[in-house]
N, C-alpha and C positions, 0 to 999 in steps of 0.2 A: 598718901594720895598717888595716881598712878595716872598718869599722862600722856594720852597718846594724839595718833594724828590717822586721819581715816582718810580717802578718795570716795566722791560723794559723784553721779553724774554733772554738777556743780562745779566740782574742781575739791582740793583740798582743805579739811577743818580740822584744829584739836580743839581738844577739849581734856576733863576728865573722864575717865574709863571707871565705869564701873558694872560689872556682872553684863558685858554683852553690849555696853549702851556706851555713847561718849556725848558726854555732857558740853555743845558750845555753845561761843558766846550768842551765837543766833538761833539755837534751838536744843533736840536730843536728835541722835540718828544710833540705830541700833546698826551692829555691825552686820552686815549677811545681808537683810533686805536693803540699805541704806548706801552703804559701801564697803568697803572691805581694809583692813589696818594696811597703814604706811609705815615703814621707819618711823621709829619715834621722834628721830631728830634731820635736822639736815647739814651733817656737819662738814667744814671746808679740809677736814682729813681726822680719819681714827687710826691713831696712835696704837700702836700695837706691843706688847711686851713678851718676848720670849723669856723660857729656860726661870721661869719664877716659883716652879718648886722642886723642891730635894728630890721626889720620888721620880720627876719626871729627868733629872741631872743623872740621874744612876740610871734610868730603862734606856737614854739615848747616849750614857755616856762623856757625857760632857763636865768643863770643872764648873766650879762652882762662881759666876759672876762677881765682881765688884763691883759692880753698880747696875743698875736694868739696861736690860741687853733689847734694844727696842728695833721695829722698821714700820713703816707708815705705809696704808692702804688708802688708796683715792674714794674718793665720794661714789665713782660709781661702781665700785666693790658693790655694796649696799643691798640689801633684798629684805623683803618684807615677810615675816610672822605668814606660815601657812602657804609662802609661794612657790613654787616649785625651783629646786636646785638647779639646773641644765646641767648634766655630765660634758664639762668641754670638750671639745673631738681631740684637744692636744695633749692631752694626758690620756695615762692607764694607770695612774694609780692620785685619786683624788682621795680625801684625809679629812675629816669632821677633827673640831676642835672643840672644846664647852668651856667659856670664860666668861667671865663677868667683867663688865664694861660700865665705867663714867660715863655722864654725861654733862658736858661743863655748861653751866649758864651763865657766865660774866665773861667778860675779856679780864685776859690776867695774867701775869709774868712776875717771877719772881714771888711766889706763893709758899710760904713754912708750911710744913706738914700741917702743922697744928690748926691753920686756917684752911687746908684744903676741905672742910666740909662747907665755909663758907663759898667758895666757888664753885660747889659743885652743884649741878643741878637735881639727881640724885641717879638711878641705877640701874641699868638694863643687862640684857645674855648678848653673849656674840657668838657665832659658828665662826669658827678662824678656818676656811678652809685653804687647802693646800694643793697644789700640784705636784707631790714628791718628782716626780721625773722629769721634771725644767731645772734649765741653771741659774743660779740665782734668788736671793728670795724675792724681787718682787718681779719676776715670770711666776715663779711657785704661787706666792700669796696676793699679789695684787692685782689680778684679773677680775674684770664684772661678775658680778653676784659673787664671788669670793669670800660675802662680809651678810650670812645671816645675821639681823640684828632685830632686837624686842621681844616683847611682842611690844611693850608701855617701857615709861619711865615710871619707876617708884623712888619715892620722894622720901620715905622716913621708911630705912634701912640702914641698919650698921653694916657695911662691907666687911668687917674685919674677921666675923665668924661665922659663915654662910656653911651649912651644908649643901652639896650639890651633885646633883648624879646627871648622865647622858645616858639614855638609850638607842642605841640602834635597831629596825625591823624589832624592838619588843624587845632586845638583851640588854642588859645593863654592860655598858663598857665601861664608863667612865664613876668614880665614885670620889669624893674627898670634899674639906673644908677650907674656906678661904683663910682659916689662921696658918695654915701650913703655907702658904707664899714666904719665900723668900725677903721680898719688897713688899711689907704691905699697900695697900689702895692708897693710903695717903701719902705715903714717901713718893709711891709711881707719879704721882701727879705731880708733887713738888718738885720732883725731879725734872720731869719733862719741859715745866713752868721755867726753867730756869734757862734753859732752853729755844724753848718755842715762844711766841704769843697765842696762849689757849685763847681759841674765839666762841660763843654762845655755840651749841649745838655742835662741839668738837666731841669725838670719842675718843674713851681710852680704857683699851681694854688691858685686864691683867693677868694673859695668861694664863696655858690649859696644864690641869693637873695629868698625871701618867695617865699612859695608853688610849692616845689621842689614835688614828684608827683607818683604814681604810672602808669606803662607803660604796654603793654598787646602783645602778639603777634599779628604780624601784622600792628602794628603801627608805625609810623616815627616819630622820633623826630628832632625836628632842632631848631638848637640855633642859634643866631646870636646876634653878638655885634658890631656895628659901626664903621666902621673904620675899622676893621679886618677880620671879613667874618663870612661864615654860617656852620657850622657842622652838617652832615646829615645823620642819618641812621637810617636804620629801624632795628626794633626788630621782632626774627623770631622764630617760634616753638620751645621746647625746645628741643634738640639733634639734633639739625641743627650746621653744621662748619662754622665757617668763614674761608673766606682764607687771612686770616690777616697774 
């Protein structure tokens, strides 16, 4: 099942997504004439996981973690499937990520691996993008629209073996499968669980495989991971809005 959330001139509805359409509780609305997709979720912070595979430890250099190496992005990171990027005027060198991302639906703490499918709600894409040239990572990573996320949640997905590519302007950048993680999706969670208090509609994304990338105005990015769908948007001049 695959679950999303649309803006209607009404205000906000989910529903299920299917072929162009999202099924609520108070009717159908097709995407395009109807409204246009929201963030799947509205979470009170997505959890972020760096350096989660080997290919990506050896192109950047770095050792190999002991435990998930994470940092946390705000809510209004956040941008919507198809909305345009804004090139921030404070960078020159902004960076497309392709990761696959939770989405929790229970409150919960203290969660075994083993049950993390039980709290999860089920699986969406994230664009992690970057400011290479701030100091810091959350100057680099945690600025608005920062955090392409969706397009849906899918609901009955294994995370553990996803093939997944990015393209840029049309070239394949990015290529690998979620078994090469480090931390698989379940440990990330439990981990973080132990941690945090995961609330309904938290993300948690896990991490982009090598050769994550510089982006330019004018160009589309799109990720796609198997099973769960494609994330699409383009990046536009700097001092351009979105209307996320």
């Amino acid at each position: 099942m695959r679950l999303a959330r649309l803006l209607t001139p009404d205000g906000p509805v989910r529903g299920e997504y299917d072929d162009g359409v999202v099924h609520a509780a108070d009717g159908r609305y097709e995407v395009g004439r109807d409204g246009r997709l929201l963030p799947p979720c509205e979470p009170s912070a997505l959890y972020c996981v760096g350096r989660n595979y080997a290919e990506t430890l050896e192109q950047m250099e770095y050792e190999r973690p002991e435990e998930p190496d994470f940092f946390v992005k705000p809510p209004a990171s956040l941008l919507a499937h198809e909305q345009p990027i804004p090139y921030p005027e404070f960078t020159d060198e902004l960076t497309y990520a392709g990761e696959l991302a939770a989405v929790v639906g229970e409150r919960c703490r203290n969660v075994a691996p083993e049950d993390v499918p039980e709290v999860v709600r089920g699986y969406t894409v994230l664009n992690d993008m970057d400011a290479l040239d701030q100091q810091g990572r959350t100057a680099r990573k945690a600025f608005d629209t920062s955090g392409p996320l969706g397009p849906w949640i899918e609901t009955d997905v294994d995370p553990t073996n996803l093939d997944m590519h990015t393209d840029v302007g049309g070239e394949r950048r990015q290529e690998a499968n979620t078994e090469l993680m480090l931390f698989d999706p379940h440990e990330v969670v439990s981990f973080l669980s132990a941690r945090f208090t995961l609330r309904p509609g938290d993300v948690v994304a896990f991490g982009s495989p090598a050769n994550p990338g510089l982006v330019e105005p004018g160009e589309t990015v799109e990720i796609t991971y198997e099973g769960v769908g494609t994330l699409r948007n383009e990046v536009v001049a700097p001092g351009t809005r979105s209307g996320a």
